[in-house]
PDBQT receptor file of N, H, CA, C and O in Angstrom, charges set to zero:
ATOM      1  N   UNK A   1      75.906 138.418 137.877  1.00  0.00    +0.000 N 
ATOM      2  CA  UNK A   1      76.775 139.483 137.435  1.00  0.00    +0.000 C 
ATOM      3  C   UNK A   1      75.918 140.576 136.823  1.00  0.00    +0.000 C 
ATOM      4  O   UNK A   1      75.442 140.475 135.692  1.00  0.00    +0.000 OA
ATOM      5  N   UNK A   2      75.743 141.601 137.596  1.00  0.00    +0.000 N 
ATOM      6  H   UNK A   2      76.129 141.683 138.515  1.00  0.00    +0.000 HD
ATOM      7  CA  UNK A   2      75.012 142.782 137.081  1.00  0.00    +0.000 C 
ATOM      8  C   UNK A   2      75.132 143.304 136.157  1.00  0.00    +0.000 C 
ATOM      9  O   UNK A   2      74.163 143.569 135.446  1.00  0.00    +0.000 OA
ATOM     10  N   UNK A   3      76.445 143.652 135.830  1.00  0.00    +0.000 N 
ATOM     11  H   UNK A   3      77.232 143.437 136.408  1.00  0.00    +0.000 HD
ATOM     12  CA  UNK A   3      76.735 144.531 134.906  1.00  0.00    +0.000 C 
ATOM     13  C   UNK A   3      76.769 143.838 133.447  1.00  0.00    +0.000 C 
ATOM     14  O   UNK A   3      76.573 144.464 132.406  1.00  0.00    +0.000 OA
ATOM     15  N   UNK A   4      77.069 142.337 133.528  1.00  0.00    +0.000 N 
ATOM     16  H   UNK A   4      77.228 141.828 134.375  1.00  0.00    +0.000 HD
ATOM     17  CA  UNK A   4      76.574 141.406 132.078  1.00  0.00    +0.000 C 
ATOM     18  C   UNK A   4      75.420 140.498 132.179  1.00  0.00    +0.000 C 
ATOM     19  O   UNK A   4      75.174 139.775 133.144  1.00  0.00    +0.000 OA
ATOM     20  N   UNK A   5      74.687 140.606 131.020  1.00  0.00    +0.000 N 
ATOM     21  H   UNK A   5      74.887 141.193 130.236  1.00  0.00    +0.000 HD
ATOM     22  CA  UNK A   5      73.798 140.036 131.323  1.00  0.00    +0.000 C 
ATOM     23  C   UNK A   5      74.027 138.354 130.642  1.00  0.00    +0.000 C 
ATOM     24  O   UNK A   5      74.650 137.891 129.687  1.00  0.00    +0.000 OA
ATOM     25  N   UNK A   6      73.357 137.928 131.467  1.00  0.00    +0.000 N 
ATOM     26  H   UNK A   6      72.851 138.304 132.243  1.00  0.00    +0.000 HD
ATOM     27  CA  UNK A   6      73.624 135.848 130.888  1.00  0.00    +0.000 C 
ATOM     28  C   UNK A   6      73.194 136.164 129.445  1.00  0.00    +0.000 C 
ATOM     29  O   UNK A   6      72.200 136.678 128.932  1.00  0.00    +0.000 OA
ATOM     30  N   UNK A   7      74.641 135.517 128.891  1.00  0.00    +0.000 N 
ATOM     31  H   UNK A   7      75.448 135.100 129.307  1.00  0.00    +0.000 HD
ATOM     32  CA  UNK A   7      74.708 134.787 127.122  1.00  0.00    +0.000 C 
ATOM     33  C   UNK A   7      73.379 134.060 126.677  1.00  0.00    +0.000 C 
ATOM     34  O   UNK A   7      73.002 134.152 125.508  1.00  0.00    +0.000 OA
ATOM     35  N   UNK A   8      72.583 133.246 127.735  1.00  0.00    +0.000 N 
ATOM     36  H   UNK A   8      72.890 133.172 128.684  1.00  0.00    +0.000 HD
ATOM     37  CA  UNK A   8      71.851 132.125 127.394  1.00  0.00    +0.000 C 
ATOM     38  C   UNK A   8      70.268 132.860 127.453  1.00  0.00    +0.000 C 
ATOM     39  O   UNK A   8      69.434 132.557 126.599  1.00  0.00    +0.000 OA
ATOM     40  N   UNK A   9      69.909 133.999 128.712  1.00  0.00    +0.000 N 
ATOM     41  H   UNK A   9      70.586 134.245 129.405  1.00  0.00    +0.000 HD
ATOM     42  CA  UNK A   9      69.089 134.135 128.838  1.00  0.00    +0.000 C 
ATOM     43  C   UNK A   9      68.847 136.050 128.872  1.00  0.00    +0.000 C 
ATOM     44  O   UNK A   9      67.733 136.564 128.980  1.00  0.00    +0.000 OA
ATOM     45  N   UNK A  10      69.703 136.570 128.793  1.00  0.00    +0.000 N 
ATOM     46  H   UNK A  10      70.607 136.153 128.705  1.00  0.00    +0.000 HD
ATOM     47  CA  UNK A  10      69.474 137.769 128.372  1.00  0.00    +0.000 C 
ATOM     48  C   UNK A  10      69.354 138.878 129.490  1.00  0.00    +0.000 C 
ATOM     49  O   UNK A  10      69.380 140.108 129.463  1.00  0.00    +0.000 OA
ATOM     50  N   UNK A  11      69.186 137.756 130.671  1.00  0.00    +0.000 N 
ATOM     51  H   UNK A  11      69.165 136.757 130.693  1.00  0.00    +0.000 HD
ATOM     52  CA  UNK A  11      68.960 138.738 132.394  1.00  0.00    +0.000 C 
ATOM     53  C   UNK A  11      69.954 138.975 132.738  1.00  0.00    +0.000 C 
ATOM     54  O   UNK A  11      70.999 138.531 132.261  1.00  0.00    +0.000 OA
ATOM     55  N   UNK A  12      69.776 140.152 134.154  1.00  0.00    +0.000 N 
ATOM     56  H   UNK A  12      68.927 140.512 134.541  1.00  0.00    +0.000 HD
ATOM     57  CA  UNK A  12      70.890 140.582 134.615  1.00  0.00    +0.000 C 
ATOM     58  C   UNK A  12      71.146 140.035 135.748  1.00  0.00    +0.000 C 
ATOM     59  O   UNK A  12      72.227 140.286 136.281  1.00  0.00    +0.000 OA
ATOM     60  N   UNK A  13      70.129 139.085 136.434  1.00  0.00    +0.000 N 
ATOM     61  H   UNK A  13      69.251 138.881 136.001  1.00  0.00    +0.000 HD
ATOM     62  CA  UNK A  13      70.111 138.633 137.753  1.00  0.00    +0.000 C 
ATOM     63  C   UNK A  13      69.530 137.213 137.805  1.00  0.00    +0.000 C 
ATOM     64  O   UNK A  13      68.656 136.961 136.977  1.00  0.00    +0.000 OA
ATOM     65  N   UNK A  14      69.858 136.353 138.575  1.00  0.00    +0.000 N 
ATOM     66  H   UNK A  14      70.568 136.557 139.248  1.00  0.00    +0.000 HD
ATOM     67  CA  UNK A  14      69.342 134.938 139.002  1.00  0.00    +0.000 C 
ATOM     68  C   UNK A  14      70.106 134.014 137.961  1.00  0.00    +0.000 C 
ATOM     69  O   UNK A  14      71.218 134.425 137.628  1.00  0.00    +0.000 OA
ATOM     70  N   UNK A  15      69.539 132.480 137.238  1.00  0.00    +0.000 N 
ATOM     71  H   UNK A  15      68.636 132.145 137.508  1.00  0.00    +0.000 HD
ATOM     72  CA  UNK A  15      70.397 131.917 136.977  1.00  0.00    +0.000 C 
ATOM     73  C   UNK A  15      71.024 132.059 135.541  1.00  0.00    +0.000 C 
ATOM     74  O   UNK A  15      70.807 133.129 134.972  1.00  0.00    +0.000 OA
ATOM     75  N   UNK A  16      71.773 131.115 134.886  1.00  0.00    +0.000 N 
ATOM     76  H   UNK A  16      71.950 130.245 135.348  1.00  0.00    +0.000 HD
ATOM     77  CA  UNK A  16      72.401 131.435 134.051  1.00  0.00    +0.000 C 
ATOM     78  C   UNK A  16      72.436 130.427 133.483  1.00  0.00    +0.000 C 
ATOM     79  O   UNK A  16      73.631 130.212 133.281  1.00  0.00    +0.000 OA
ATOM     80  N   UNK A  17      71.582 129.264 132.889  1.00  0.00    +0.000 N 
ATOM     81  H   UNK A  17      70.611 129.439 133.053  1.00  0.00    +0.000 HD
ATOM     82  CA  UNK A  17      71.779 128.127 132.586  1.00  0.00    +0.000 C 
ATOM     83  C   UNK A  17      72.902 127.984 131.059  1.00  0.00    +0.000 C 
ATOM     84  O   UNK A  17      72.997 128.622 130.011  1.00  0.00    +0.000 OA
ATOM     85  N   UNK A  18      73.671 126.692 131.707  1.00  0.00    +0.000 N 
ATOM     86  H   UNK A  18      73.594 126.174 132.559  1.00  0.00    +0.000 HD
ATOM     87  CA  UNK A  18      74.505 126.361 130.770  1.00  0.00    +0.000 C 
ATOM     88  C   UNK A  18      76.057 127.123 131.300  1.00  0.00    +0.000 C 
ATOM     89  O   UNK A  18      77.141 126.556 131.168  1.00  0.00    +0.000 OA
ATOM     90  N   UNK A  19      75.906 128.311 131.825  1.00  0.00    +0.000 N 
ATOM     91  H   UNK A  19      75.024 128.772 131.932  1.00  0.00    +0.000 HD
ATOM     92  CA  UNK A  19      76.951 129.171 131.987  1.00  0.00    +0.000 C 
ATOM     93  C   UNK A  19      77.759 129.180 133.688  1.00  0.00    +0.000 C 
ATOM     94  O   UNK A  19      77.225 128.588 134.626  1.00  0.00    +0.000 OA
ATOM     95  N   UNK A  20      78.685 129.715 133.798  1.00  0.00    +0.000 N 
ATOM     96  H   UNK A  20      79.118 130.196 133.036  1.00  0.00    +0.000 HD
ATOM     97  CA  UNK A  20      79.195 129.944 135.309  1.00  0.00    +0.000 C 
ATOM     98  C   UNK A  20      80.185 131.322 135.336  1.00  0.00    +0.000 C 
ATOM     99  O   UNK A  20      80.638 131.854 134.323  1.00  0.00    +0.000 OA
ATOM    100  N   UNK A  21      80.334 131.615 136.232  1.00  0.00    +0.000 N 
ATOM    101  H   UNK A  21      79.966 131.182 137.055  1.00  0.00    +0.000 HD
ATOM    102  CA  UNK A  21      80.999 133.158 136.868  1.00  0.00    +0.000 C 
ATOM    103  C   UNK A  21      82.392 132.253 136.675  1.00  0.00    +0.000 C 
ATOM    104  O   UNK A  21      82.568 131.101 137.072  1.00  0.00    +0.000 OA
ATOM    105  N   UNK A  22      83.505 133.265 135.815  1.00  0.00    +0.000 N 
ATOM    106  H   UNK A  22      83.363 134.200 135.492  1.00  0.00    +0.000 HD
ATOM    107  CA  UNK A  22      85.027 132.571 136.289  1.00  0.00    +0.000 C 
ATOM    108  C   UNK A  22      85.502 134.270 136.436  1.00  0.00    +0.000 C 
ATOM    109  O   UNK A  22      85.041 135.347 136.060  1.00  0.00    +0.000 OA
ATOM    110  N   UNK A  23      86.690 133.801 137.209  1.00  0.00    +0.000 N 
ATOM    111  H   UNK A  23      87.065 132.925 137.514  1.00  0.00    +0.000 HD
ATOM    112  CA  UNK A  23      87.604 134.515 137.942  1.00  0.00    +0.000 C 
ATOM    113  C   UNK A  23      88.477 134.910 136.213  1.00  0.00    +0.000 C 
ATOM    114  O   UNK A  23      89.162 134.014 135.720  1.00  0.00    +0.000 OA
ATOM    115  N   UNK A  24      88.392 135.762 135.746  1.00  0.00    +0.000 N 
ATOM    116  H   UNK A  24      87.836 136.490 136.147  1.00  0.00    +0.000 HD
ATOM    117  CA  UNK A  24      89.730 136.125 134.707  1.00  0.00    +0.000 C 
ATOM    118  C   UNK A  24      91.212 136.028 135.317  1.00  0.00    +0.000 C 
ATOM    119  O   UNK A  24      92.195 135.710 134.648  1.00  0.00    +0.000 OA
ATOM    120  N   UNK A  25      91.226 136.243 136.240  1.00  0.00    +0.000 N 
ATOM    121  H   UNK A  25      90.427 136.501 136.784  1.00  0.00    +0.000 HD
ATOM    122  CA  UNK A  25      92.605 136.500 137.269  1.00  0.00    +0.000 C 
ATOM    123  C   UNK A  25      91.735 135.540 138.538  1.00  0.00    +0.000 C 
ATOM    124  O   UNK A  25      90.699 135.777 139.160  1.00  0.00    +0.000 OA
ATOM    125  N   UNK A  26      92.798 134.262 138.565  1.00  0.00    +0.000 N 
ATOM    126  H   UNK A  26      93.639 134.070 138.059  1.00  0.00    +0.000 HD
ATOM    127  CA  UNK A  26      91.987 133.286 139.894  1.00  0.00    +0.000 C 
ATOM    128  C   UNK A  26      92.310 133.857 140.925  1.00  0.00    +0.000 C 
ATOM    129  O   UNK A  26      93.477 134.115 141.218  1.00  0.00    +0.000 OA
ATOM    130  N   UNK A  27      91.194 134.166 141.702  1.00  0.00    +0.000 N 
ATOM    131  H   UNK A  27      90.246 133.956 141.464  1.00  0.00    +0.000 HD
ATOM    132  CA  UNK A  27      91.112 133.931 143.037  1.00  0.00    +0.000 C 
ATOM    133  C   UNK A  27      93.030 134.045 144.031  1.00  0.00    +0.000 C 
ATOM    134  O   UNK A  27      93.603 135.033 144.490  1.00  0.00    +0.000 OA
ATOM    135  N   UNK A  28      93.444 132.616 143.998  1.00  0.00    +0.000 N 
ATOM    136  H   UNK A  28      92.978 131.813 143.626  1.00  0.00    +0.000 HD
ATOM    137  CA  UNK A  28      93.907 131.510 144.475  1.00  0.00    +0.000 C 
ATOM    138  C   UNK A  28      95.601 132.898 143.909  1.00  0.00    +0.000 C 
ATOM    139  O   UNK A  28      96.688 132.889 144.487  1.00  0.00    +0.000 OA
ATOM    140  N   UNK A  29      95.284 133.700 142.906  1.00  0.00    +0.000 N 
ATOM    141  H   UNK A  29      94.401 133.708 142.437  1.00  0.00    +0.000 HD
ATOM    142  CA  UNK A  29      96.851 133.954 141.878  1.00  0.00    +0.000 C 
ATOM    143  C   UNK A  29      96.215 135.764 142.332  1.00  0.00    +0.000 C 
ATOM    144  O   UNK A  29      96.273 136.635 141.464  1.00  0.00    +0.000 OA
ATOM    145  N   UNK A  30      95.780 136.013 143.426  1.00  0.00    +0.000 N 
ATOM    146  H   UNK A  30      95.733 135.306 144.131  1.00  0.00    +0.000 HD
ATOM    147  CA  UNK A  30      95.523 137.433 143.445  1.00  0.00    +0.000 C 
ATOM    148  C   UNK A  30      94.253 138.049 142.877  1.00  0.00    +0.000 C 
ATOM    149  O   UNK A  30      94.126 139.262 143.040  1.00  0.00    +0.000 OA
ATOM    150  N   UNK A  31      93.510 137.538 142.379  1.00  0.00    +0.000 N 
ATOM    151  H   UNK A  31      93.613 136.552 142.247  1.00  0.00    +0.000 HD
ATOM    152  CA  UNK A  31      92.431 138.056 141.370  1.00  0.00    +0.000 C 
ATOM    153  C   UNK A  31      91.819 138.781 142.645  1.00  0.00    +0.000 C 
ATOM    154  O   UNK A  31      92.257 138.702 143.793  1.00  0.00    +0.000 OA
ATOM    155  N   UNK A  32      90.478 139.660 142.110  1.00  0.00    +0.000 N 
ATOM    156  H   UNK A  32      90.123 139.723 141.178  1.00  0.00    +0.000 HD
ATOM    157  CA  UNK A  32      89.509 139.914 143.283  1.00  0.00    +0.000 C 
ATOM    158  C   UNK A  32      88.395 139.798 143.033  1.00  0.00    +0.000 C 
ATOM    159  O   UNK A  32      88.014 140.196 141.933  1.00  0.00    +0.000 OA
ATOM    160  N   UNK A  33      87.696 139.359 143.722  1.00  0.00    +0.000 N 
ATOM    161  H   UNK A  33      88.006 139.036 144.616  1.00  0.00    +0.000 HD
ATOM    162  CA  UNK A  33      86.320 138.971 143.409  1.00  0.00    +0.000 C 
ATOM    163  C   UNK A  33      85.076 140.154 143.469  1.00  0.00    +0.000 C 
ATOM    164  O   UNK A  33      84.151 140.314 144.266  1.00  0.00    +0.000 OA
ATOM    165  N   UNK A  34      85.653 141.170 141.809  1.00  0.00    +0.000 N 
ATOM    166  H   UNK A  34      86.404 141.040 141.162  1.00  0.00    +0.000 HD
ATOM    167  CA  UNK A  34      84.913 141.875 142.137  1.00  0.00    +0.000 C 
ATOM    168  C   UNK A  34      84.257 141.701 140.207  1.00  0.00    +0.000 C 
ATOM    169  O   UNK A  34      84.688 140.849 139.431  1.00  0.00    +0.000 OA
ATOM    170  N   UNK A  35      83.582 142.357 139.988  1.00  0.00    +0.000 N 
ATOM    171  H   UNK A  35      83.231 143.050 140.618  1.00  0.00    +0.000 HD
ATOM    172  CA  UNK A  35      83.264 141.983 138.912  1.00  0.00    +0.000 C 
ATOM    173  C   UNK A  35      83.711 142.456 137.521  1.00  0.00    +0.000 C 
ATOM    174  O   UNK A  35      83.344 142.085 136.406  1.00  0.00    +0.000 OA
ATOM    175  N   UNK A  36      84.761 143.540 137.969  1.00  0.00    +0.000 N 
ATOM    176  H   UNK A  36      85.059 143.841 138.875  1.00  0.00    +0.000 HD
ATOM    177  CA  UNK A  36      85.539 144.195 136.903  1.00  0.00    +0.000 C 
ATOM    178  C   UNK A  36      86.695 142.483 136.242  1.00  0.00    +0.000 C 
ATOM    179  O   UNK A  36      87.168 142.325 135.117  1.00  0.00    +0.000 OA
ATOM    180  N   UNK A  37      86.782 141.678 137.264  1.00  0.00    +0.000 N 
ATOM    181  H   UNK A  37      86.398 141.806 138.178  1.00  0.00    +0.000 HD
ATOM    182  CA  UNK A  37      87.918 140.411 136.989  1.00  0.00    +0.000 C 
ATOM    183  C   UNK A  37      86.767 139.082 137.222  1.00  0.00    +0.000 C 
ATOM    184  O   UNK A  37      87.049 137.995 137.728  1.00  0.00    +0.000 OA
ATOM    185  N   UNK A  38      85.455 139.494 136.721  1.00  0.00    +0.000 N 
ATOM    186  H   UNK A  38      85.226 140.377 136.310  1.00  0.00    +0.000 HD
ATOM    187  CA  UNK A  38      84.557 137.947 136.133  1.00  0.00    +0.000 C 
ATOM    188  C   UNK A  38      84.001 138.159 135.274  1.00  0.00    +0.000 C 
ATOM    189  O   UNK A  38      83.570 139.275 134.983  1.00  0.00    +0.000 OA
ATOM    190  N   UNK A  39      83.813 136.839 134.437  1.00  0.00    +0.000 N 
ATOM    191  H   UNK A  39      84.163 135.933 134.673  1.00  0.00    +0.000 HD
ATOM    192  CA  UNK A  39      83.482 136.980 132.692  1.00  0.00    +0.000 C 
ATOM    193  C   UNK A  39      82.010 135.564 132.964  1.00  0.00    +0.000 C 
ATOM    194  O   UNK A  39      81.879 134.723 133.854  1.00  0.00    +0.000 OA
ATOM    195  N   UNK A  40      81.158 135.885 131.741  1.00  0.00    +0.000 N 
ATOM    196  H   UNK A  40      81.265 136.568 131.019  1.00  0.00    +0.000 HD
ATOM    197  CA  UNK A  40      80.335 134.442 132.214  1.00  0.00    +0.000 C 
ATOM    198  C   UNK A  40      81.476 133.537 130.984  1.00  0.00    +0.000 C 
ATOM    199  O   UNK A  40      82.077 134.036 130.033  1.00  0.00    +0.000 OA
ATOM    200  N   UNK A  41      81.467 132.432 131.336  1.00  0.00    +0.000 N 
ATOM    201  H   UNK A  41      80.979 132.027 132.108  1.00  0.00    +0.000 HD
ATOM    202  CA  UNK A  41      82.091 130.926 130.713  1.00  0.00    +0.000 C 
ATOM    203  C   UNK A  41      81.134 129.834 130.401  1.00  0.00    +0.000 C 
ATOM    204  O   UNK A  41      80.040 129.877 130.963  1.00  0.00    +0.000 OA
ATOM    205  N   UNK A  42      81.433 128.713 129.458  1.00  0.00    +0.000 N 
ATOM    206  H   UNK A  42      82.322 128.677 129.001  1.00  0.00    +0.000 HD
ATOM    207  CA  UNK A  42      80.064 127.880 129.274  1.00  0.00    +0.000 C 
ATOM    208  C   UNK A  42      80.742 127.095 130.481  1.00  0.00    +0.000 C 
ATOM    209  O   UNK A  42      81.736 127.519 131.071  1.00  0.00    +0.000 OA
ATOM    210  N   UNK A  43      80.119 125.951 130.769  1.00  0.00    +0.000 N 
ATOM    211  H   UNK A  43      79.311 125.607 130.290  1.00  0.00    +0.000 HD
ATOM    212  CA  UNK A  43      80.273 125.524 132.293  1.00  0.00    +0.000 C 
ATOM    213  C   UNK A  43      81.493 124.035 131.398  1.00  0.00    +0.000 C 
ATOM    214  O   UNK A  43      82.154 123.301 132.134  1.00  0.00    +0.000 OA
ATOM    215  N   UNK A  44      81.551 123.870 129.810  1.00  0.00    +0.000 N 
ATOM    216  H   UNK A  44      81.014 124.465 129.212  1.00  0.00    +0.000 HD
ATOM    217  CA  UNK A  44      83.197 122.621 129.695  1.00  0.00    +0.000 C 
ATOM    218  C   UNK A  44      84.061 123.683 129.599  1.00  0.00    +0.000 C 
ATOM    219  O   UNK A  44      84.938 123.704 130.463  1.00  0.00    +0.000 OA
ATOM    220  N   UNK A  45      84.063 124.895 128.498  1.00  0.00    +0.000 N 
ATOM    221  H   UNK A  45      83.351 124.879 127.796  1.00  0.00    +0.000 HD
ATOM    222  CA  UNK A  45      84.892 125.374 128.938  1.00  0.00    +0.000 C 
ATOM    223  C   UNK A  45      85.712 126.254 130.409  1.00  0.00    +0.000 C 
ATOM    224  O   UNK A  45      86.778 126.870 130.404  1.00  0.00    +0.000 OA
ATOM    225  N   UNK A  46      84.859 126.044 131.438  1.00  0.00    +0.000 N 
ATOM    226  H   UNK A  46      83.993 125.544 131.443  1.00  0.00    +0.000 HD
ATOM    227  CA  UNK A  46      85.420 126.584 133.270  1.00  0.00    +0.000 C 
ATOM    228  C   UNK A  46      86.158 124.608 133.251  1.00  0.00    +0.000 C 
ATOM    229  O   UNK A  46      87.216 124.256 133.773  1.00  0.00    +0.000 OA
ATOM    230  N   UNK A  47      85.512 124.018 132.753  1.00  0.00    +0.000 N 
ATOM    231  H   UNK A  47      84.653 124.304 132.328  1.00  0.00    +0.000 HD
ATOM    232  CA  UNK A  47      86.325 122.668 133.380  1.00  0.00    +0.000 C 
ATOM    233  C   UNK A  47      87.482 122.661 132.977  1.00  0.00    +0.000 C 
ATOM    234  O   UNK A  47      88.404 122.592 133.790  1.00  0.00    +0.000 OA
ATOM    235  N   UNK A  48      87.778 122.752 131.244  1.00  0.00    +0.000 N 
ATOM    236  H   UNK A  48      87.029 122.809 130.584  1.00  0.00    +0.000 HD
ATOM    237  CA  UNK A  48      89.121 122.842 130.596  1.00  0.00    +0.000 C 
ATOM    238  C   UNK A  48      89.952 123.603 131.372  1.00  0.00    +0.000 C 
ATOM    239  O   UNK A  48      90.987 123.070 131.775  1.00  0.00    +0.000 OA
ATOM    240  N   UNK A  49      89.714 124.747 131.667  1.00  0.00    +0.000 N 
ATOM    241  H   UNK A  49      88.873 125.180 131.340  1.00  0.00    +0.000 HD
ATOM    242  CA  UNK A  49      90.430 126.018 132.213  1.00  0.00    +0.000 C 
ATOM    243  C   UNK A  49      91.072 125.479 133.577  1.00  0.00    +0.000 C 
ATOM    244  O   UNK A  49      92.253 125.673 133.865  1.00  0.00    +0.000 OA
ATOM    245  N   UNK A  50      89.868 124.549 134.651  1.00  0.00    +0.000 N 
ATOM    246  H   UNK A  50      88.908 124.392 134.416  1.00  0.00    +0.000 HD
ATOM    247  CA  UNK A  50      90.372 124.465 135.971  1.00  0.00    +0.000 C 
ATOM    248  C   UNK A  50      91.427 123.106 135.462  1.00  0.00    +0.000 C 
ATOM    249  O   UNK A  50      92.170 122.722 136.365  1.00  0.00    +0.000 OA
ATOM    250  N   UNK A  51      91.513 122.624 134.602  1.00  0.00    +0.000 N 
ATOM    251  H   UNK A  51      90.909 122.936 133.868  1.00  0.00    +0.000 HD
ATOM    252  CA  UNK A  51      92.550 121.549 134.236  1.00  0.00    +0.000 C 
ATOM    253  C   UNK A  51      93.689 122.250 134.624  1.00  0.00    +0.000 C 
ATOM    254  O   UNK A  51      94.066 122.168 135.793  1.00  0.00    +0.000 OA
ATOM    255  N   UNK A  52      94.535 123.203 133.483  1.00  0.00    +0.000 N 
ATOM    256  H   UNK A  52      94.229 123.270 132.533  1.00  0.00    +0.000 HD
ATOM    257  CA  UNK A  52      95.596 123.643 133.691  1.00  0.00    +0.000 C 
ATOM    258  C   UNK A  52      95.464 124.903 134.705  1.00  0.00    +0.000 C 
ATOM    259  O   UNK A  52      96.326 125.721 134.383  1.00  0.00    +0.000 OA
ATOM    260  N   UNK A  53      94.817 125.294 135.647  1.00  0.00    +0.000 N 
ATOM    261  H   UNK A  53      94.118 124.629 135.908  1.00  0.00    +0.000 HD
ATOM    262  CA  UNK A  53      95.233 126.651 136.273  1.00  0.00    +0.000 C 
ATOM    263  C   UNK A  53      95.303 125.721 138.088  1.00  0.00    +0.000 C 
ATOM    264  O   UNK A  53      95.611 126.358 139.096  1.00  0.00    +0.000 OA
TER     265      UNK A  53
């Protein structure tokens, strides 16, 4: 995600340890996969989230 840089490591590009890309608006419910509707997430809280969505 270009425009934020990883919480963990401070870059704007490559990995993101600890972290993952989520959809603010899923995918699956209309979202678009553009980066104005992705946030970085720690990788339990994307699990909690895919529980109830």
């Amino acid at each position: 995600m270009q425009q934020n840089p990883c919480p963990s490591t401070g870059r704007k590009s490559g990995a993101c340890p600890g972290y993952i890309v989520d959809h603010v608006i899923p995918l699956k419910r209309g979202g678009r996969d553009r980066p104005s509707n992705m946030q970085w997430q720690t990788i339990q809280e994307g699990k909690e989230k895919d529980r109830w969505e």
